[in-house]
mmCIF file of the C-alpha atoms, coordinates in Angstrom:
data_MODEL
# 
_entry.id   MODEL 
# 
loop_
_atom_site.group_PDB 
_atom_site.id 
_atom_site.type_symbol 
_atom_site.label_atom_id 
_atom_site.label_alt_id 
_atom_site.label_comp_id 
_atom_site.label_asym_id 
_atom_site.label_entity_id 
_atom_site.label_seq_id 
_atom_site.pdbx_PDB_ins_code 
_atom_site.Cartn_x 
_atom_site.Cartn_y 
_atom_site.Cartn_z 
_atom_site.occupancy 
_atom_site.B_iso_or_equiv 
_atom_site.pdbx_formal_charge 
_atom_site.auth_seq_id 
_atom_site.auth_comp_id 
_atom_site.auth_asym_id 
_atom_site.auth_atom_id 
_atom_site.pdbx_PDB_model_num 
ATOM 1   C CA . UNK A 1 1   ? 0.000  0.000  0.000   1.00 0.00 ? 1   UNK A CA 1 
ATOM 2   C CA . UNK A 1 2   ? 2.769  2.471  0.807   1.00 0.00 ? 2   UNK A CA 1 
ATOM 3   C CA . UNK A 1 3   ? 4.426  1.727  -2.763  1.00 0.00 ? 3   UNK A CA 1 
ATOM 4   C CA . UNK A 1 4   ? 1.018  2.939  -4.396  1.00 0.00 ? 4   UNK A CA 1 
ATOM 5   C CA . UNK A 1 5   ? 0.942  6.056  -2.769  1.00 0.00 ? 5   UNK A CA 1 
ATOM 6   C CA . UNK A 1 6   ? 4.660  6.999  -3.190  1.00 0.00 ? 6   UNK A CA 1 
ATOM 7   C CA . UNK A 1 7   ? 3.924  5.650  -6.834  1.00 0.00 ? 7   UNK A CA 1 
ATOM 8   C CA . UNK A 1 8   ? 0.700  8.130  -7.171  1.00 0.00 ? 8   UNK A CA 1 
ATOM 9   C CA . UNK A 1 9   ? 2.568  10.857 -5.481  1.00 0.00 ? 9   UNK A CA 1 
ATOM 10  C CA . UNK A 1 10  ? 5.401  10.236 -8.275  1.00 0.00 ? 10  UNK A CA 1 
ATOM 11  C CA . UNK A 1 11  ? 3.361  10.258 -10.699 1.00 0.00 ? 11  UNK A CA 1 
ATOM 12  C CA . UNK A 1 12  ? 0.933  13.551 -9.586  1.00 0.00 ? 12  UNK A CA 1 
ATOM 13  C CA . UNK A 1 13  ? 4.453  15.116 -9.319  1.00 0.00 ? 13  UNK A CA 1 
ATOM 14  C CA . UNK A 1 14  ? 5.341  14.821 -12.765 1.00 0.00 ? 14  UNK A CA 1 
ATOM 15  C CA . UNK A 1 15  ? 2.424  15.726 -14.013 1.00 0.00 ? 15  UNK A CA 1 
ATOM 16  C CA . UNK A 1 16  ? 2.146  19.143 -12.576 1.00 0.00 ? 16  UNK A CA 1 
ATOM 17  C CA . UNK A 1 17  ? 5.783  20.331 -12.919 1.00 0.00 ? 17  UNK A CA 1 
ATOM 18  C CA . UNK A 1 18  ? 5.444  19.231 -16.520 1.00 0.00 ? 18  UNK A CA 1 
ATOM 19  C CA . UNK A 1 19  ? 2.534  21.316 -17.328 1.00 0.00 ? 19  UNK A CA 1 
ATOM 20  C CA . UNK A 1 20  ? 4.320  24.587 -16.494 1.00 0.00 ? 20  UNK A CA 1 
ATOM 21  C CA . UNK A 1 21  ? 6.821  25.686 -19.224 1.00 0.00 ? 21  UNK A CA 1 
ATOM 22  C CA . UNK A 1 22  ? 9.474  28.339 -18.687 1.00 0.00 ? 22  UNK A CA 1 
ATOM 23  C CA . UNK A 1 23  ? 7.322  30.804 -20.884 1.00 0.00 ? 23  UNK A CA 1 
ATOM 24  C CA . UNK A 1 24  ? 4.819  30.310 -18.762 1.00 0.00 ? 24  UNK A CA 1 
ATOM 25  C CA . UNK A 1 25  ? 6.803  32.521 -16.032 1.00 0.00 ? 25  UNK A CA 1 
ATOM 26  C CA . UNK A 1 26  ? 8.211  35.278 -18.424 1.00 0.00 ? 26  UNK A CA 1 
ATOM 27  C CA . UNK A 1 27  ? 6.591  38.716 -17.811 1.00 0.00 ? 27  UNK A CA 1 
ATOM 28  C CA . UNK A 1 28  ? 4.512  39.262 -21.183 1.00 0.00 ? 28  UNK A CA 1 
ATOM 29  C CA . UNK A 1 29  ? 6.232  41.272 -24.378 1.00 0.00 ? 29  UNK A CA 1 
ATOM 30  C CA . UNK A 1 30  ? 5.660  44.862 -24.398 1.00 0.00 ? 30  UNK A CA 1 
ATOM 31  C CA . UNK A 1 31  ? 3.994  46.406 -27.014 1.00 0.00 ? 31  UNK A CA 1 
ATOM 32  C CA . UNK A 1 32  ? 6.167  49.438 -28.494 1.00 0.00 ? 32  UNK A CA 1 
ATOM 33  C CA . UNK A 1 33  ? 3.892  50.579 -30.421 1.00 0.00 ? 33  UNK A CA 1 
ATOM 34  C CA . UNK A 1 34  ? 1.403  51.583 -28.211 1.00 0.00 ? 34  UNK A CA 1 
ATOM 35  C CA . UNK A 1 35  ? 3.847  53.475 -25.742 1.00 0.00 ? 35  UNK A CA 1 
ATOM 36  C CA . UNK A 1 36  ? 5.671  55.014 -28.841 1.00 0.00 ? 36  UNK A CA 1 
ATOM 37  C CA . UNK A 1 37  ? 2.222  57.251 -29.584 1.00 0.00 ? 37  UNK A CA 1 
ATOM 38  C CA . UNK A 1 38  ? 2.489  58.820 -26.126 1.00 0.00 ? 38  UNK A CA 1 
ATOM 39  C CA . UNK A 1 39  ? 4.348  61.537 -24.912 1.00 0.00 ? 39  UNK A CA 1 
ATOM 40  C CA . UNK A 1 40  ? 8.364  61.138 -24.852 1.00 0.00 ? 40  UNK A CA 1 
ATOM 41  C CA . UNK A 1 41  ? 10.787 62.732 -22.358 1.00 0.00 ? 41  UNK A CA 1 
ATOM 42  C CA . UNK A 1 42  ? 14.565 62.002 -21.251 1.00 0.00 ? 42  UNK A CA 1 
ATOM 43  C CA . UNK A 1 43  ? 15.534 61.792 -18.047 1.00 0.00 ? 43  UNK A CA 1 
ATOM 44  C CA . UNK A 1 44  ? 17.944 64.613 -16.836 1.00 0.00 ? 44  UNK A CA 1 
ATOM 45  C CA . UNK A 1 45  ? 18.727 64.258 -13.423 1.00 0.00 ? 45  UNK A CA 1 
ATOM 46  C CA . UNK A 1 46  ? 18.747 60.954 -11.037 1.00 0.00 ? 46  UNK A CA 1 
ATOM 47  C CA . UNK A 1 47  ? 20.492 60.431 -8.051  1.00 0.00 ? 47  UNK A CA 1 
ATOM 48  C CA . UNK A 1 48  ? 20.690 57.327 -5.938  1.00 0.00 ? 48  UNK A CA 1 
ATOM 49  C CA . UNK A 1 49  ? 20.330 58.927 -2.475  1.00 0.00 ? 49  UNK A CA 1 
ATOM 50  C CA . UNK A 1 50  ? 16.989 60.511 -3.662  1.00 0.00 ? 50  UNK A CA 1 
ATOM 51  C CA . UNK A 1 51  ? 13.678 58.614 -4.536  1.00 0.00 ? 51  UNK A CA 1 
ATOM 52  C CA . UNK A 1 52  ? 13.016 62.008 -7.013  1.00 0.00 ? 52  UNK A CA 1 
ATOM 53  C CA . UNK A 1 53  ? 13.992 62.276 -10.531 1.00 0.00 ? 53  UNK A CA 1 
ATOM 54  C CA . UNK A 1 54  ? 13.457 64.758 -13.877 1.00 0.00 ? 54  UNK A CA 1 
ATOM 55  C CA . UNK A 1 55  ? 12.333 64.222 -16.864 1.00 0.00 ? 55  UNK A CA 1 
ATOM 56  C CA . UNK A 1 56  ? 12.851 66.640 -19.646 1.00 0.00 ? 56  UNK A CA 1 
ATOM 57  C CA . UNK A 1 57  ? 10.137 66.770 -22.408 1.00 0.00 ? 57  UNK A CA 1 
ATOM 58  C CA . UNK A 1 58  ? 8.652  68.917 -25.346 1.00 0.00 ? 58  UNK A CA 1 
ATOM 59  C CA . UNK A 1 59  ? 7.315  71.162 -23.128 1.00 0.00 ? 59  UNK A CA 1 
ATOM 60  C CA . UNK A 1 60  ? 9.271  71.999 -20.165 1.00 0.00 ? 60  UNK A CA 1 
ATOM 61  C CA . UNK A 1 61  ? 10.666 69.616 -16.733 1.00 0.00 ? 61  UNK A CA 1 
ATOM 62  C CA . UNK A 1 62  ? 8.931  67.249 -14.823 1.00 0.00 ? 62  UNK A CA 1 
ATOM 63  C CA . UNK A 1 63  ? 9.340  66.030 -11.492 1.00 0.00 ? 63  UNK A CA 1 
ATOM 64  C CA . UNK A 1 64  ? 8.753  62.285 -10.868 1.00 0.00 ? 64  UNK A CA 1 
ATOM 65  C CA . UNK A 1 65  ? 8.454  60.075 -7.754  1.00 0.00 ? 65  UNK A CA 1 
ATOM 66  C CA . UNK A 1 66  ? 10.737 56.493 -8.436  1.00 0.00 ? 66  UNK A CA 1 
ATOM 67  C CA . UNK A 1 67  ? 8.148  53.485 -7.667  1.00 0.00 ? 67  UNK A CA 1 
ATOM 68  C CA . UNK A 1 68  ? 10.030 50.803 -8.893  1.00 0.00 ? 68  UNK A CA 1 
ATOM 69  C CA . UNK A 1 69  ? 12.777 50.798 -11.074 1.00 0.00 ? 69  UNK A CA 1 
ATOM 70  C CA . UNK A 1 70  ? 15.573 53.392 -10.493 1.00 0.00 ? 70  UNK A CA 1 
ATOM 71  C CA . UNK A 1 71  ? 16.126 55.783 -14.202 1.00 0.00 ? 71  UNK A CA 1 
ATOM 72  C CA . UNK A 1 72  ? 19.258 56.262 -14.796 1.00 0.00 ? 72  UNK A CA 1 
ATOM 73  C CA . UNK A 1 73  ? 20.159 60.094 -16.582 1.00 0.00 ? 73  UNK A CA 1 
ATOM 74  C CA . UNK A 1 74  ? 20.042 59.581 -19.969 1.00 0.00 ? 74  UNK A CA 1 
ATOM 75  C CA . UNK A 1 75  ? 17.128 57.025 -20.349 1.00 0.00 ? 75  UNK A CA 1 
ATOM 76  C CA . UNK A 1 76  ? 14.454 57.621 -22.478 1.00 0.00 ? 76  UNK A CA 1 
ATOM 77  C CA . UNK A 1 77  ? 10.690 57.637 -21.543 1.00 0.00 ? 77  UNK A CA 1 
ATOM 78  C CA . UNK A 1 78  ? 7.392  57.222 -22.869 1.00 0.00 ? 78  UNK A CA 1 
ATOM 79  C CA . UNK A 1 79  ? 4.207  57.851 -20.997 1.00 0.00 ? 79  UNK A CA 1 
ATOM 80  C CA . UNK A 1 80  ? 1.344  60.183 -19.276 1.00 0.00 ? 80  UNK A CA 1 
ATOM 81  C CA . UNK A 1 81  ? 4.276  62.445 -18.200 1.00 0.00 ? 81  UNK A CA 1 
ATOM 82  C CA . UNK A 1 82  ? 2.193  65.789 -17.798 1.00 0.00 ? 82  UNK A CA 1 
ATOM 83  C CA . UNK A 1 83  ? -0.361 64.452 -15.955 1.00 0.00 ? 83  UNK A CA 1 
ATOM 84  C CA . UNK A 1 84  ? -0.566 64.421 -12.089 1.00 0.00 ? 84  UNK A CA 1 
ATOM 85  C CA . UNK A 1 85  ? -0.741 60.855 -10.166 1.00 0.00 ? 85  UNK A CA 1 
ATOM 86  C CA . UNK A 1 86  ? 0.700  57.363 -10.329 1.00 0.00 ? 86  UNK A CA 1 
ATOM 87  C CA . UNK A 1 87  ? 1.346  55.749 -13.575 1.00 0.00 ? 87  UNK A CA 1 
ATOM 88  C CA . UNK A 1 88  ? 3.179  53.104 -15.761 1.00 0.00 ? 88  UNK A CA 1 
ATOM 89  C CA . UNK A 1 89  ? 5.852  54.572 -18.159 1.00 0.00 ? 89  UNK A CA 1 
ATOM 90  C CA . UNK A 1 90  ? 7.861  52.878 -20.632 1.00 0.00 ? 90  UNK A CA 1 
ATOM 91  C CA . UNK A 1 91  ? 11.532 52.616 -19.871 1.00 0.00 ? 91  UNK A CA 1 
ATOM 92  C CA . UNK A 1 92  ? 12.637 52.389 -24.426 1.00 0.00 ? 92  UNK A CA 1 
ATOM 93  C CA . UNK A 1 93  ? 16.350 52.673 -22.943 1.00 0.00 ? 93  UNK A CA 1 
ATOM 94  C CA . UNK A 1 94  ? 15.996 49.183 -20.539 1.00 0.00 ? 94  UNK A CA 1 
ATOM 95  C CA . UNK A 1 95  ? 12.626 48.194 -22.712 1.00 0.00 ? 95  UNK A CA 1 
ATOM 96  C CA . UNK A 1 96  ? 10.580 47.940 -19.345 1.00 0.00 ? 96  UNK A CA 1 
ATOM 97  C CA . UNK A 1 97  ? 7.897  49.821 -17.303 1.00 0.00 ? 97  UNK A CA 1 
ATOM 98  C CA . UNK A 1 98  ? 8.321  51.463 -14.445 1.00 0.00 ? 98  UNK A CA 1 
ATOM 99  C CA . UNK A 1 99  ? 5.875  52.706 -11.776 1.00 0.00 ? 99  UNK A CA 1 
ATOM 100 C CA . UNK A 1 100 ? 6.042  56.385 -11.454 1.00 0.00 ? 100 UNK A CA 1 
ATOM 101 C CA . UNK A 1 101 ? 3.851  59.309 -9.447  1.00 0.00 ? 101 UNK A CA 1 
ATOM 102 C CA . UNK A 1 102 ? 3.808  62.441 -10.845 1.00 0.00 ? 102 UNK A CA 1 
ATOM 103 C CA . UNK A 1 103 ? 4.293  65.289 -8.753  1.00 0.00 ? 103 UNK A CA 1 
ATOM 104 C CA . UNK A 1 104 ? 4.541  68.459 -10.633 1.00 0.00 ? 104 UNK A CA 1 
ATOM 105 C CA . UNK A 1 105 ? 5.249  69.103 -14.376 1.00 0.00 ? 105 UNK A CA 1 
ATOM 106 C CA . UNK A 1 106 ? 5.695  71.563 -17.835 1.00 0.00 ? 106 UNK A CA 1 
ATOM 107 C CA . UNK A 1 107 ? 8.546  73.429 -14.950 1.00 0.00 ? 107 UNK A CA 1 
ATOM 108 C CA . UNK A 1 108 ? 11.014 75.662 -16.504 1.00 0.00 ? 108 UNK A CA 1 
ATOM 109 C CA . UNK A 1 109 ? 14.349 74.504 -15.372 1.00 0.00 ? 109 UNK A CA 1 
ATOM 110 C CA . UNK A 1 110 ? 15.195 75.963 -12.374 1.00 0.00 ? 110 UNK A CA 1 
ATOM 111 C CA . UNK A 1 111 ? 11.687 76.050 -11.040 1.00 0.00 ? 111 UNK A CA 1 
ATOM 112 C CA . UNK A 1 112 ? 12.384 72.266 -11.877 1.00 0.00 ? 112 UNK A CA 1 
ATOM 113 C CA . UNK A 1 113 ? 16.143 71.921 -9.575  1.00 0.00 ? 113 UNK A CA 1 
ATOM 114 C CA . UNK A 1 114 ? 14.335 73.766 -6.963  1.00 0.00 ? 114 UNK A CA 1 
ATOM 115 C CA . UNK A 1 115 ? 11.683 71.184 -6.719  1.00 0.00 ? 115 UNK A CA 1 
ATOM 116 C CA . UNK A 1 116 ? 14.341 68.011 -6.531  1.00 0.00 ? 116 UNK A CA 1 
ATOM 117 C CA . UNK A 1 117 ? 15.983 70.349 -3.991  1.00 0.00 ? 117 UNK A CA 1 
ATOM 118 C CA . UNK A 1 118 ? 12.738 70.514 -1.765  1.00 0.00 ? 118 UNK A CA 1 
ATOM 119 C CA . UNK A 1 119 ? 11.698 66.829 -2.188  1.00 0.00 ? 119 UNK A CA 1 
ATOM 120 C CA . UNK A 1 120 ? 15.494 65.657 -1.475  1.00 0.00 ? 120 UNK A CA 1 
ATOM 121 C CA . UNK A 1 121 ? 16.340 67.924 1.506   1.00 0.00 ? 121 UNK A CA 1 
ATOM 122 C CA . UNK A 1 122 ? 13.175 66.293 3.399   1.00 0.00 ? 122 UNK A CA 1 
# 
């Protein structure tokens, strides 16, 4: 009796680790297309000791809260980046999303390293 149930656990066991596949687990492709029709900004200013960043785009600065992954100054993103709030942008520079909030935005650029100097000084 013990050899059936080691047998049936065997055999349950192969069954289910089989079913999963490796691209079962890989996050899903991103569509470019779609986040190539939004708005498109470059990232200016990123420092590791502050959560803040700055994104440059067509029409003036805006200052960003990091949610997830860290930008790195040069990176290029696509997204809702003049509107206030949390949001998804595309990272075309790593080819990922990142979580971002929003916190103020169409800045010159000094009204823009004033703003990084009040959120990083807290």
């Amino acid at each position: 009796m013990t050899m059936k149930k080691i047998l049936g656990f065997v055999l349950l066991s192969t069954l289910l680790l089989t079913a999963c596949r490796k691209t079962d687990l890989e996050p899903a492709p991103i569509d470019e297309s779609a986040w190539l029709q939004k708005e498109r900004g470059v990232v200016v200013y990123s420092d590791i000791n502050c959560d803040y960043f700055v994104i440059e785009t067509r029409n003036g600065y805006t200052v960003a809260e990091n949610w997830s992954l860290r930008p790195y100054v040069g990176d290029v993103l696509y997204g809702d980046l003049s509107i206030y709030g949390l949001k998804n942008v595309y990272n075309r520079s790593r080819r990922s999303l990142m979580a971002i909030d929003v916190e103020d935005y169409w800045l010159s650029y000094y009204a823009a390293q004033d703003r990084i100097n009040w959120f990083c000084s807290r």
